[in-house]
N, CA and C atoms of all chains as a GROMACS GRO file, in nm:
protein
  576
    1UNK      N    1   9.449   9.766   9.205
    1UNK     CA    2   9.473   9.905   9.167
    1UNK      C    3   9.601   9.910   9.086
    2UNK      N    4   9.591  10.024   8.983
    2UNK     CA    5   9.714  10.028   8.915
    2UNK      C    6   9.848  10.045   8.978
    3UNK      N    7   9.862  10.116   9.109
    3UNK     CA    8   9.968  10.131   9.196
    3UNK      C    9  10.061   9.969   9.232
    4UNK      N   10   9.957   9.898   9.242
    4UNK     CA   11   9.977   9.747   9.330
    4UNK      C   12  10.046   9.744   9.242
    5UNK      N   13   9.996   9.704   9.090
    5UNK     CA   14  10.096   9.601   8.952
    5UNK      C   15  10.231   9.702   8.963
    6UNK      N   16  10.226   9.808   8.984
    6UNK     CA   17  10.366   9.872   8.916
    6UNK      C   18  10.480   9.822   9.034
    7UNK      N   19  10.352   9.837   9.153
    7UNK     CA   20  10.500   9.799   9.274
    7UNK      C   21  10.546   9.657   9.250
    8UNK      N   22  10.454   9.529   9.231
    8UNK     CA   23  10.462   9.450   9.231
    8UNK      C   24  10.611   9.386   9.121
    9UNK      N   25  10.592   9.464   9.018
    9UNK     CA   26  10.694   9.485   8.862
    9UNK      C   27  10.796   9.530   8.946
   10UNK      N   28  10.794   9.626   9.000
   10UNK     CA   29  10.970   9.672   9.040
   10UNK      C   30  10.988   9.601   9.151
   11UNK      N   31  10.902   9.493   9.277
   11UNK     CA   32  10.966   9.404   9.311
   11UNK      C   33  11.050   9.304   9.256
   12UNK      N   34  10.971   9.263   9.142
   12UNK     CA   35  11.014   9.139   9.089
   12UNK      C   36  11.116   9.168   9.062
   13UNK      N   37  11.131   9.308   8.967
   13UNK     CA   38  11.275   9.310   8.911
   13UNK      C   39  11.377   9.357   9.019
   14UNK      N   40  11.312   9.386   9.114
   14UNK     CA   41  11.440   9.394   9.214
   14UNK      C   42  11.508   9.284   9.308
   15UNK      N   43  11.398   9.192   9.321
   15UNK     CA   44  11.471   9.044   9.333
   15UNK      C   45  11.529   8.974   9.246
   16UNK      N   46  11.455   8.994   9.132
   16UNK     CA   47  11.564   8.904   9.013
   16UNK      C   48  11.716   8.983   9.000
   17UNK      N   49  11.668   9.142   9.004
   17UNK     CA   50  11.811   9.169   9.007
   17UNK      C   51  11.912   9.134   9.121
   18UNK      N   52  11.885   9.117   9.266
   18UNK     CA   53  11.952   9.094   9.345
   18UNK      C   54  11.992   8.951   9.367
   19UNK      N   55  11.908   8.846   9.302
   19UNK     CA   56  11.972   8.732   9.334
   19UNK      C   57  12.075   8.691   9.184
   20UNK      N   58  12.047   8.776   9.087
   20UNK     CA   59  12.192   8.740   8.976
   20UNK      C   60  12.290   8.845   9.028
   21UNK      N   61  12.279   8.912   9.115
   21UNK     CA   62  12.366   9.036   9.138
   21UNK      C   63  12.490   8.925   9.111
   22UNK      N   64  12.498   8.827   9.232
   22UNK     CA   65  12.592   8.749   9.267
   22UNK      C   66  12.681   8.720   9.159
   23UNK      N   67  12.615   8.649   9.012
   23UNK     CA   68  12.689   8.573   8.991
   23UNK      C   69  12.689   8.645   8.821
   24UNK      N   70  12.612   8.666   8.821
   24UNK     CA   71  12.553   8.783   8.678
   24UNK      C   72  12.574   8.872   8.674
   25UNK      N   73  12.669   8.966   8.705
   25UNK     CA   74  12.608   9.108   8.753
   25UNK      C   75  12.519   9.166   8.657
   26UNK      N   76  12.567   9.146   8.502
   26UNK     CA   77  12.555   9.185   8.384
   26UNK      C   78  12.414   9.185   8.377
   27UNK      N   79  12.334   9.069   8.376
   27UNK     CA   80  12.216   9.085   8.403
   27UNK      C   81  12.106   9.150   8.492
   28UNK      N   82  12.149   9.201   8.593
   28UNK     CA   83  12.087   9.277   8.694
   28UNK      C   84  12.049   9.414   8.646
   29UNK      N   85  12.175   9.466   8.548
   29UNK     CA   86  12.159   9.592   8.451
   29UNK      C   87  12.051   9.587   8.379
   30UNK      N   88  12.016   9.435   8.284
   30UNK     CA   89  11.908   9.432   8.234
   30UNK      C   90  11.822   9.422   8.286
   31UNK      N   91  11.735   9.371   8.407
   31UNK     CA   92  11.615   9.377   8.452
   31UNK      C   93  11.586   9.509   8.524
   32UNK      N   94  11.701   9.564   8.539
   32UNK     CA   95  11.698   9.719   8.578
   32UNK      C   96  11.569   9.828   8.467
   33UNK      N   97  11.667   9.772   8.351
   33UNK     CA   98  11.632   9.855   8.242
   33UNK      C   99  11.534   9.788   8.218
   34UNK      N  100  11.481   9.676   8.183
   34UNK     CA  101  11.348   9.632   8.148
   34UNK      C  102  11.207   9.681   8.232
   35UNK      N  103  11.253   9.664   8.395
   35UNK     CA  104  11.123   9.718   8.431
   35UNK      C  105  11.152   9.835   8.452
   36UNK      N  106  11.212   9.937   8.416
   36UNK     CA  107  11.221  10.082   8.402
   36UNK      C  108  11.107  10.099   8.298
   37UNK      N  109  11.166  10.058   8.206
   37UNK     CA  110  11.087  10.078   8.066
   37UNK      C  111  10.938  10.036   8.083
   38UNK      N  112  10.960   9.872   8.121
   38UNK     CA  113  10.782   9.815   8.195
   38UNK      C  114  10.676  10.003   8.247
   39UNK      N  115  10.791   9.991   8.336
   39UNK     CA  116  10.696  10.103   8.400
   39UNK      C  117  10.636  10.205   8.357
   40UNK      N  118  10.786  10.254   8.292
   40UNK     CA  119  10.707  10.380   8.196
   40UNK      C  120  10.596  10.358   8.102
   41UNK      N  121  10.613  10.229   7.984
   41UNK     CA  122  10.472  10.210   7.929
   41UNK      C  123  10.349  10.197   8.003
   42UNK      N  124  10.347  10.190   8.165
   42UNK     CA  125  10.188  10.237   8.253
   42UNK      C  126  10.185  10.382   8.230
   43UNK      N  127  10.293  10.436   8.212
   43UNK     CA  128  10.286  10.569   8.278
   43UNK      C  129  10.260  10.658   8.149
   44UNK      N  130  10.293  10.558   8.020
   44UNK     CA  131  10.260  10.657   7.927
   44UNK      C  132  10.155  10.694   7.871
   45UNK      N  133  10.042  10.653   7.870
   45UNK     CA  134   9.908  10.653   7.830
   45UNK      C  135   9.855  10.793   7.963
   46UNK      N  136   9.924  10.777   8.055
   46UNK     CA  137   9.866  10.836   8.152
   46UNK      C  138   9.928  10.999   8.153
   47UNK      N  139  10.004  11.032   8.092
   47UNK     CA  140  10.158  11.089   8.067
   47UNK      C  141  10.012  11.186   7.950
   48UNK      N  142  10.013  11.124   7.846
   48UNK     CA  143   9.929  11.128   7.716
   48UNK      C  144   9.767  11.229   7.754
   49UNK      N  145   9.753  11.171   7.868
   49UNK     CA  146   9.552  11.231   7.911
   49UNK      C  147   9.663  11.347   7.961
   50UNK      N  148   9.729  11.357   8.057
   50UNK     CA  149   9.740  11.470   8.135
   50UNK      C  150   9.797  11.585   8.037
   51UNK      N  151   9.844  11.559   7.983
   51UNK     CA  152   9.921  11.689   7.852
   51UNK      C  153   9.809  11.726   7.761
   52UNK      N  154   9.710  11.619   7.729
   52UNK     CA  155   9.621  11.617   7.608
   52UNK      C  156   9.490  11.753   7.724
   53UNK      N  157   9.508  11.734   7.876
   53UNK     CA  158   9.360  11.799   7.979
   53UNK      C  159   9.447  11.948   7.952
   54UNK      N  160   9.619  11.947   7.996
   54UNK     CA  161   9.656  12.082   8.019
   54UNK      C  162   9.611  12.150   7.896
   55UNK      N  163   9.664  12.072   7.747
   55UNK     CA  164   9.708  12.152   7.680
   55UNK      C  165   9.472  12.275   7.604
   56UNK      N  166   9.453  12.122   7.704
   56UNK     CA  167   9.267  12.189   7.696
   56UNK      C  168   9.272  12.314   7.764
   57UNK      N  169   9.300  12.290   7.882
   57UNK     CA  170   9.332  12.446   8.011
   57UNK      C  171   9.413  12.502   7.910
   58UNK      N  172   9.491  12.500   7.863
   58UNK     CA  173   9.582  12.603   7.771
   58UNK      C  174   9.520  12.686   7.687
   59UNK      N  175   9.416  12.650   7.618
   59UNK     CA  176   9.294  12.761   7.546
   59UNK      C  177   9.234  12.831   7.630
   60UNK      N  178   9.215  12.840   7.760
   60UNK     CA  179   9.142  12.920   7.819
   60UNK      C  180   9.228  13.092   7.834
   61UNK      N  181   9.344  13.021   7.864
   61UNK     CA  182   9.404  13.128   7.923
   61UNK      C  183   9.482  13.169   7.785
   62UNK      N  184   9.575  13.303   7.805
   62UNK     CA  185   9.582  13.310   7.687
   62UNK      C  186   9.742  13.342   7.679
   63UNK      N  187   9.781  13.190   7.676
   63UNK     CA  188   9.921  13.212   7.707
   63UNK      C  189   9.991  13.133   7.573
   64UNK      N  190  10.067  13.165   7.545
   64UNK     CA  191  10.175  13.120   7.380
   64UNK      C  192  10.167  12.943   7.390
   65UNK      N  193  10.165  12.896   7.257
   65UNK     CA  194  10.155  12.750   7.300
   65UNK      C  195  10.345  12.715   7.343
   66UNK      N  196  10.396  12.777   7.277
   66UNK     CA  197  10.541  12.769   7.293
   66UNK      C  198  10.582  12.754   7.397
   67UNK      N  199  10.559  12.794   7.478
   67UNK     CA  200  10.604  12.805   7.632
   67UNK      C  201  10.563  12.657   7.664
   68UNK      N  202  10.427  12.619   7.610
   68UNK     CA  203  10.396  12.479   7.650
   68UNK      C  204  10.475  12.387   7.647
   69UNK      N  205  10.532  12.391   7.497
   69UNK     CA  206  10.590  12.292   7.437
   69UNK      C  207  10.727  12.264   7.525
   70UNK      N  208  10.777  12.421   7.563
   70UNK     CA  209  10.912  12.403   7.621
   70UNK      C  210  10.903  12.299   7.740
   71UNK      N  211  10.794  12.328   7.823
   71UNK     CA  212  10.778  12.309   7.941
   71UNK      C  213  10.733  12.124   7.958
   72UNK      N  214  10.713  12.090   7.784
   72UNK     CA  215  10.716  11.961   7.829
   72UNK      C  216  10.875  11.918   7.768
   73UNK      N  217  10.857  11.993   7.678
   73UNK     CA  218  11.034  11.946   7.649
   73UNK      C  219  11.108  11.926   7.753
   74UNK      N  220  11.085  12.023   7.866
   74UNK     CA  221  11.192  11.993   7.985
   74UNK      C  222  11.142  11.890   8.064
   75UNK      N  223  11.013  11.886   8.052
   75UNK     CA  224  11.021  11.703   8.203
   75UNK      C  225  11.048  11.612   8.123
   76UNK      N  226  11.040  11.592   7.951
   76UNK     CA  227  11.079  11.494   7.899
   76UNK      C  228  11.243  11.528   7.933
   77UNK      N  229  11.277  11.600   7.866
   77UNK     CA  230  11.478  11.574   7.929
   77UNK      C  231  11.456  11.529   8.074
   78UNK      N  232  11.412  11.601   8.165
   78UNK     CA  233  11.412  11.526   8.312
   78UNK      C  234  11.438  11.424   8.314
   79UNK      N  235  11.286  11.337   8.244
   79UNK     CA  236  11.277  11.227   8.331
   79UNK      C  237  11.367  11.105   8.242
   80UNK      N  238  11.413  11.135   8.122
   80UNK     CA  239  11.531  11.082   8.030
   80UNK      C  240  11.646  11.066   8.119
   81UNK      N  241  11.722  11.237   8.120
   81UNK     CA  242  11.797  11.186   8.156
   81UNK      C  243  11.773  11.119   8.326
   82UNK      N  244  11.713  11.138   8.410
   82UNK     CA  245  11.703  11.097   8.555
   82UNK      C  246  11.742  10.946   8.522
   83UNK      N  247  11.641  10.883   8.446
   83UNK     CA  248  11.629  10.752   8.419
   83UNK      C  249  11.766  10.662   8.370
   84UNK      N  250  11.821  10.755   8.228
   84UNK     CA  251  11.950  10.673   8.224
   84UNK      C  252  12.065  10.730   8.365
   85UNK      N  253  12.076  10.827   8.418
   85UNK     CA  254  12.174  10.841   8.493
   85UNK      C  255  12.101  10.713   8.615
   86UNK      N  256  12.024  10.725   8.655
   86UNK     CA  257  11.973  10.620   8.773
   86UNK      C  258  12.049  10.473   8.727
   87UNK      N  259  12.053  10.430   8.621
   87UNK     CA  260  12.041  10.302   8.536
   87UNK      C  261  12.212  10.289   8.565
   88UNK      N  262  12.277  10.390   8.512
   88UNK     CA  263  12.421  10.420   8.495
   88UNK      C  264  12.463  10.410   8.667
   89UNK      N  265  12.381  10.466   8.762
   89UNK     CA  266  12.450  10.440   8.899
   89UNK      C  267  12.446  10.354   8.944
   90UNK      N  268  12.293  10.262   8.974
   90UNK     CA  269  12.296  10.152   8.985
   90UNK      C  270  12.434  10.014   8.886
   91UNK      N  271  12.433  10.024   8.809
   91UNK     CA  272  12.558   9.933   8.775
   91UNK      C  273  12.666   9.972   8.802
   92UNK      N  274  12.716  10.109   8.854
   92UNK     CA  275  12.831  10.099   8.958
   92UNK      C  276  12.930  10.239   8.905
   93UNK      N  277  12.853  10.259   8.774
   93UNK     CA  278  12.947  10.382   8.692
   93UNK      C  279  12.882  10.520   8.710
   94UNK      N  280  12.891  10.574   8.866
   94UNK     CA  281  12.833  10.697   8.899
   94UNK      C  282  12.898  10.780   8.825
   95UNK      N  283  13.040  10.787   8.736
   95UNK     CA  284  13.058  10.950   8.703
   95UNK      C  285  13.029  10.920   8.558
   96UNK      N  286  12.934  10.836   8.492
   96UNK     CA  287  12.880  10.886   8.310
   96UNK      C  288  12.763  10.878   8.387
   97UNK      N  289  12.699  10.852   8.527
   97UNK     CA  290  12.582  10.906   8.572
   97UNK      C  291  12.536  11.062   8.584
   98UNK      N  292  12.679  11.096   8.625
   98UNK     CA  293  12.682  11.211   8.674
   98UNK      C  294  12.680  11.347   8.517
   99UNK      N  295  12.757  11.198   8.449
   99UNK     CA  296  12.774  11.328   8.305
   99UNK      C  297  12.641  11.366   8.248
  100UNK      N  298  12.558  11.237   8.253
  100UNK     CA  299  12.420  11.268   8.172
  100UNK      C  300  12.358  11.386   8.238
  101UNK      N  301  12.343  11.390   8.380
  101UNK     CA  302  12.265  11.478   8.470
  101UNK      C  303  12.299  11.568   8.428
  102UNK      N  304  12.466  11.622   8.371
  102UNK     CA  305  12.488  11.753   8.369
  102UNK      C  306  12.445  11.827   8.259
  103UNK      N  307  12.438  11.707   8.141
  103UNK     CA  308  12.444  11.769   8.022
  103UNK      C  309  12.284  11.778   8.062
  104UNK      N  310  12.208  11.743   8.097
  104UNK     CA  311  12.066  11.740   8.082
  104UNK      C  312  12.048  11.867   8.177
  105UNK      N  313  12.060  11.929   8.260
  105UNK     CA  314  12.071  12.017   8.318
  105UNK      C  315  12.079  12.081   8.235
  106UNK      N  316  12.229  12.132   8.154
  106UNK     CA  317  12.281  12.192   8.017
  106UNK      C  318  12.202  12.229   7.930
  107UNK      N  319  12.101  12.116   7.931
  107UNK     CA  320  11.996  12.135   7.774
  107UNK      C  321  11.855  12.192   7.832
  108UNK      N  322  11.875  12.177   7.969
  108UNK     CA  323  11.724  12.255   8.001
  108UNK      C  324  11.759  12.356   8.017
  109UNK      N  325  11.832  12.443   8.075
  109UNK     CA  326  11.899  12.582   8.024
  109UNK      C  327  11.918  12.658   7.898
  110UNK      N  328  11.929  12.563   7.829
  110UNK     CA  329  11.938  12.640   7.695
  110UNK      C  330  11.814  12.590   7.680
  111UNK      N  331  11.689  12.510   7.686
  111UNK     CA  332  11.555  12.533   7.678
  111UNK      C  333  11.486  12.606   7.695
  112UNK      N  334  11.530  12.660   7.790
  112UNK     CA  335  11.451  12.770   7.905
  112UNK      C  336  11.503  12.905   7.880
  113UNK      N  337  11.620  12.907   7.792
  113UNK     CA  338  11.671  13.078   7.790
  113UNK      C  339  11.569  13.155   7.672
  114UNK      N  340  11.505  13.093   7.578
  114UNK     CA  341  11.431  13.194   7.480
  114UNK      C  342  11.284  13.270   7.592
  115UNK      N  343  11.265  13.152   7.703
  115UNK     CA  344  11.164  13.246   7.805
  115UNK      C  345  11.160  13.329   7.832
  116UNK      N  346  11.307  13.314   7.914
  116UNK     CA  347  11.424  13.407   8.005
  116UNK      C  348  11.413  13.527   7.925
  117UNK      N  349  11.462  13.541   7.761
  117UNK     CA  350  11.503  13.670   7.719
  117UNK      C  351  11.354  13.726   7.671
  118UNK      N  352  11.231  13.640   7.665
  118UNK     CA  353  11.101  13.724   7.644
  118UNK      C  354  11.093  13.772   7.798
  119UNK      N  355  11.098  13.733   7.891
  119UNK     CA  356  11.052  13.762   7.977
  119UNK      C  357  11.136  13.921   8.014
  120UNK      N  358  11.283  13.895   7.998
  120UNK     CA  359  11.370  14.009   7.979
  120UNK      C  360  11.285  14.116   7.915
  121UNK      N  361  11.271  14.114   7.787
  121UNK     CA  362  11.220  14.165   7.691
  121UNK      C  363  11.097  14.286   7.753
  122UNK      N  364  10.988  14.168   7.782
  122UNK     CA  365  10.867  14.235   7.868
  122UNK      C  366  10.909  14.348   7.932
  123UNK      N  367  10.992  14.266   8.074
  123UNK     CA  368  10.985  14.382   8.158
  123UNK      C  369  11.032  14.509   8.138
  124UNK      N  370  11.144  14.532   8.034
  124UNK     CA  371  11.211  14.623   7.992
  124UNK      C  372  11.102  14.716   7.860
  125UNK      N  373  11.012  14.656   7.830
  125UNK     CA  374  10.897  14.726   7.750
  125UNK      C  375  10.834  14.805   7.860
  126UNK      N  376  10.839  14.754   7.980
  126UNK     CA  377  10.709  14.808   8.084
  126UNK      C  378  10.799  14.935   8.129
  127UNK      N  379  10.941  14.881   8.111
  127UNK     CA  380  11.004  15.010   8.270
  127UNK      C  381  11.044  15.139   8.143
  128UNK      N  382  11.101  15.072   7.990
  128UNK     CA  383  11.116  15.243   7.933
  128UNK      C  384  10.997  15.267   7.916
  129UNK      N  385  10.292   9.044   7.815
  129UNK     CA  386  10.410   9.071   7.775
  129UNK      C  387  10.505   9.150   7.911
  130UNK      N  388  10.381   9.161   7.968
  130UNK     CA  389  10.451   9.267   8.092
  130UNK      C  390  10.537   9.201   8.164
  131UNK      N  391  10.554   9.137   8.280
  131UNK     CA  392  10.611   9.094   8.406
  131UNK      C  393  10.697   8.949   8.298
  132UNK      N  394  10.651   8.928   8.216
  132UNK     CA  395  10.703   8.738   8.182
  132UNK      C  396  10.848   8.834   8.105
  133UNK      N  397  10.860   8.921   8.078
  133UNK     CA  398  11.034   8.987   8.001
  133UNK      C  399  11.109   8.973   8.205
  134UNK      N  400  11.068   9.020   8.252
  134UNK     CA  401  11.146   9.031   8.343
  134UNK      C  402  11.207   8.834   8.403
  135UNK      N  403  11.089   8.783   8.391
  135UNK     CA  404  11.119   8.629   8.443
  135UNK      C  405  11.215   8.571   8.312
  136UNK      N  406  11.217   8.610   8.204
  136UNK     CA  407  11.280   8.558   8.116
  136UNK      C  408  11.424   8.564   8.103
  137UNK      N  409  11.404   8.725   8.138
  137UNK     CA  410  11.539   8.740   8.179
  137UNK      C  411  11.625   8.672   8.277
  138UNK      N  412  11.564   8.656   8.396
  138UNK     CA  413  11.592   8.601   8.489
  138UNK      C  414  11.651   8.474   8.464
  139UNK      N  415  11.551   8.415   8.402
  139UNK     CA  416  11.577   8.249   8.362
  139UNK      C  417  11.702   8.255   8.254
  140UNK      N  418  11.734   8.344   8.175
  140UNK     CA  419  11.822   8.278   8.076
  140UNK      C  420  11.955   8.353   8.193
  141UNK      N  421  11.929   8.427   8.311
  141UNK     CA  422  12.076   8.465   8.354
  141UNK      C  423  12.098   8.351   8.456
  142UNK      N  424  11.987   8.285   8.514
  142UNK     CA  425  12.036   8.145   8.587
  142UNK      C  426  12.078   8.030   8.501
  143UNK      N  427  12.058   8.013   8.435
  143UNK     CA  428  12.047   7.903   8.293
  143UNK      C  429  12.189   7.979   8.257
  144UNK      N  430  12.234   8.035   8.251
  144UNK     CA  431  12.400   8.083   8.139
  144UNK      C  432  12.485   8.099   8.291
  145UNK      N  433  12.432   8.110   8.392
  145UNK     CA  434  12.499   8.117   8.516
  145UNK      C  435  12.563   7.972   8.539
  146UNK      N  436  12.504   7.927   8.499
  146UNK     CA  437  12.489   7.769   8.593
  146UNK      C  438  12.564   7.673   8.494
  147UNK      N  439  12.520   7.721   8.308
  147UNK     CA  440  12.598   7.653   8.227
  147UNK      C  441  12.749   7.655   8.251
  148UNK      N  442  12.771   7.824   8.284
  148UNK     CA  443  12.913   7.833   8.302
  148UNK      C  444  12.973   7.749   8.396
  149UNK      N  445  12.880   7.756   8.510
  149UNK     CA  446  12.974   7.672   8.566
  149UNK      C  447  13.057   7.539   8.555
  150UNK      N  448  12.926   7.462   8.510
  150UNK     CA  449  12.954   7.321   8.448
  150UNK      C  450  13.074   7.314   8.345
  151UNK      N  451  13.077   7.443   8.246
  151UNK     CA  452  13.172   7.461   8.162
  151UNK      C  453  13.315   7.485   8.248
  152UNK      N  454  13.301   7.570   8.326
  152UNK     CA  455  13.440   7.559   8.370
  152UNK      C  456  13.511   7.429   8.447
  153UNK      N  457  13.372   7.362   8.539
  153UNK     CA  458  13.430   7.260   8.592
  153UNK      C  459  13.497   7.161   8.449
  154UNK      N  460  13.432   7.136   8.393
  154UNK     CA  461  13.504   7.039   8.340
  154UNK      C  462  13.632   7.097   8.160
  155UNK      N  463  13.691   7.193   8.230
  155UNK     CA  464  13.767   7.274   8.160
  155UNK      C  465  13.765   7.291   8.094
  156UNK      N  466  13.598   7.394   8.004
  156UNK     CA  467  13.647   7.451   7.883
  156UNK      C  468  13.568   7.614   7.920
  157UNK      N  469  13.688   7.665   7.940
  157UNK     CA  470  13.639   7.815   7.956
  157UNK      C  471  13.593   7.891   7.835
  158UNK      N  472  13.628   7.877   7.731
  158UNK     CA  473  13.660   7.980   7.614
  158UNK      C  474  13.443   7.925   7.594
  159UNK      N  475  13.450   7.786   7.557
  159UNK     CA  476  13.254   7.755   7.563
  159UNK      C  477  13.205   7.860   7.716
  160UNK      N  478  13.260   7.860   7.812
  160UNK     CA  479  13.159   7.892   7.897
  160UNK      C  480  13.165   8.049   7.877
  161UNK      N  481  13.302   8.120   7.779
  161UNK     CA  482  13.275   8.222   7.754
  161UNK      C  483  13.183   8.227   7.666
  162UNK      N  484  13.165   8.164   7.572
  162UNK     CA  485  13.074   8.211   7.440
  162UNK      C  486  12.906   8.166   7.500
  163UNK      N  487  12.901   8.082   7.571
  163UNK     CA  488  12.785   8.070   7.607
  163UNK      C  489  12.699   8.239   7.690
  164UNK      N  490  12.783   8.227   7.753
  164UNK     CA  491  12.738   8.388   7.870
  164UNK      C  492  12.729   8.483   7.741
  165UNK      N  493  12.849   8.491   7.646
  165UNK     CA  494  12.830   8.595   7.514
  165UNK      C  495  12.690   8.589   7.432
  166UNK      N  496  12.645   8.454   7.436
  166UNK     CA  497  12.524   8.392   7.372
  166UNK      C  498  12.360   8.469   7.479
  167UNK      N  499  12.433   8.417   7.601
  167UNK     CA  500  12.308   8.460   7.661
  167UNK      C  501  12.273   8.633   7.672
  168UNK      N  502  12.395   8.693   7.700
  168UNK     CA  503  12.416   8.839   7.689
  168UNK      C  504  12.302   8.877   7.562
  169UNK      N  505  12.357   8.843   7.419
  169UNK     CA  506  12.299   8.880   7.281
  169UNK      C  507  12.146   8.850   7.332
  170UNK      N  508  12.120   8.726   7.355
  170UNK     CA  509  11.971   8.680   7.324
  170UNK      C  510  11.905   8.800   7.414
  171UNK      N  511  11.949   8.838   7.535
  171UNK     CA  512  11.902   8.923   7.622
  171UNK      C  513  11.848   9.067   7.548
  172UNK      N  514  11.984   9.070   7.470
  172UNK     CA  515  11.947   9.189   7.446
  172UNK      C  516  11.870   9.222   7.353
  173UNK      N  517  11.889   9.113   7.234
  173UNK     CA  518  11.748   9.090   7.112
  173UNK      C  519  11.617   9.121   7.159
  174UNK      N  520  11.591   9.088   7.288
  174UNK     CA  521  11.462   9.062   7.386
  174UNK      C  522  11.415   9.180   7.371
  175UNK      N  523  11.544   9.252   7.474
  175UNK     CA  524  11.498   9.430   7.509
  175UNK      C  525  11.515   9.519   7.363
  176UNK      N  526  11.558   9.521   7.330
  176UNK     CA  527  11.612   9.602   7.224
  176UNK      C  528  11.465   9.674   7.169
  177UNK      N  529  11.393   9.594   7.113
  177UNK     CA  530  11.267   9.687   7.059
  177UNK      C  531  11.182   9.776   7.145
  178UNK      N  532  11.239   9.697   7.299
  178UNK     CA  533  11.183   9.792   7.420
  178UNK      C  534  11.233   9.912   7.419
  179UNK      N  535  11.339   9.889   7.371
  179UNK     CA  536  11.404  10.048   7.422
  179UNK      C  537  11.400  10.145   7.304
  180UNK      N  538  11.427  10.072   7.204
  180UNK     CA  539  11.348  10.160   7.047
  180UNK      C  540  11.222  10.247   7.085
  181UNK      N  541  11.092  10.127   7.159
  181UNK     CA  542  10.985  10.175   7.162
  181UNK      C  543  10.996  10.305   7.289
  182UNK      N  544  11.023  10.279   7.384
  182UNK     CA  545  11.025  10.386   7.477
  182UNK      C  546  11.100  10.521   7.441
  183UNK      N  547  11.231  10.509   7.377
  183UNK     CA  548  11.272  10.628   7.282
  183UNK      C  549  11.170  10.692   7.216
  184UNK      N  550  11.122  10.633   7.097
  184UNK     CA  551  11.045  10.690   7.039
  184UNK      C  552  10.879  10.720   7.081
  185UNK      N  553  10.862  10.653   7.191
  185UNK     CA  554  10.764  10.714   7.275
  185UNK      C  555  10.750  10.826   7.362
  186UNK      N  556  10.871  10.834   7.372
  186UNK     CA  557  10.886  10.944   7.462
  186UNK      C  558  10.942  11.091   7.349
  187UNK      N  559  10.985  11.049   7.270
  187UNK     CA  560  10.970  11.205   7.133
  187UNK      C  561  10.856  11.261   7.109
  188UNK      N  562  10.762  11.107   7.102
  188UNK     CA  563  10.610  11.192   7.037
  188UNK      C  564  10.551  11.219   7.180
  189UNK      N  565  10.550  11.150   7.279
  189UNK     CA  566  10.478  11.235   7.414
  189UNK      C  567  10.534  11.396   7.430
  190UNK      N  568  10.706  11.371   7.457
  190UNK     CA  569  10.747  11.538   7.518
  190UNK      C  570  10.749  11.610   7.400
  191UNK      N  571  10.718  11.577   7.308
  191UNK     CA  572  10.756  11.660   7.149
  191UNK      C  573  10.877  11.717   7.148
  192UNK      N  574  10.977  11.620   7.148
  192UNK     CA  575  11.133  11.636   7.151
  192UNK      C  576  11.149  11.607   7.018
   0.00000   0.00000   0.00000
């Protein structure tokens, strides 16, 4: 099953990373990042059907494609930044971990505010 | 291409691990620096198009 290979990938790289921890550290960063990346190329094809089924459900209903777009814009920042801040803690430098999270936070906020002020907008059409 | 980047890696950080050592035992640090500098680069030659590709995979998936 596809589950098995992915676990199997972040074993490996989690033993290879732990036995250069010792003497490499430097390298442990890289197999970090390699099967990060490994992984995500399973995940991207799969990433690809599920946006390609919503954005099918998205014609039914009759909602702005814009909103769509935002809404993947934001799990792509998510899972960006999640990924480099994860990468950044693991090698030992939690506060440019901590910076990415914020700014990515930062940028989904200002993603999300043109919603915010339609949605503003609406309700204030309904109540004058 | 999948799982053999991760063993490769592996192998050139035991292999530049192990050179060093030999290098230091028999006193030449500045080689056992450039060697680890050597293995560092090759490492990263490796990944590098990985991470190009996942960047730019991930623009055209989230339409960033």
């Amino acid at each position: 099953m596809e589950v098995v290979k992915i676990v199997m990938l972040g074993m490996t790289g989690v033993l290879l990373g732990l036995f250069l921890k010792g003497t490499r550290p430097e390298y442990s960063v890289y197999l970090s990042l390699a099967a990060g990346i490994l992984i995500f190329f399973y995940m991207a094809d799969k990433l690809s059907y599920l946006f390609s089924s919503v954005i099918k459900i998205q014609e039914y209903l009759p909602l702005d494609v814009k909103y769509l777009t935002t809404l993947l814009k934001i799990i792509g920042v998510t899972y960006i930044g999640q990924f480099s801040s994860g990468i950044c803690k693991d090698a030992g430098y939690g506060s440019i971990g901590a910076q990415i999270e914020i700014f990515a936070k930062l940028y989904i906020m200002v993603l999300s505010m043109p919603v915010l002020l339609a949605l503003m907008e609406a309700i204030h059409g309904f109540l004058s | 291409m999948e799982v053999s980047l991760l063993f490769k890696i592996g192998a050139v950080g035991i292999l530049v691990s192990v050179l060093c050592q030999i290098l230091k035992h028999s006193q030449r640090e500045e080689l056992a620096f450039l060697t680890s500098l050597a293995g560092l680069i090759l490492v990263l030659f490796w990944i590098l198009p990985y991470i190009y590709d996942l960047f730019r995979t991930i623009q055209e998936l989230f339409a960033l």
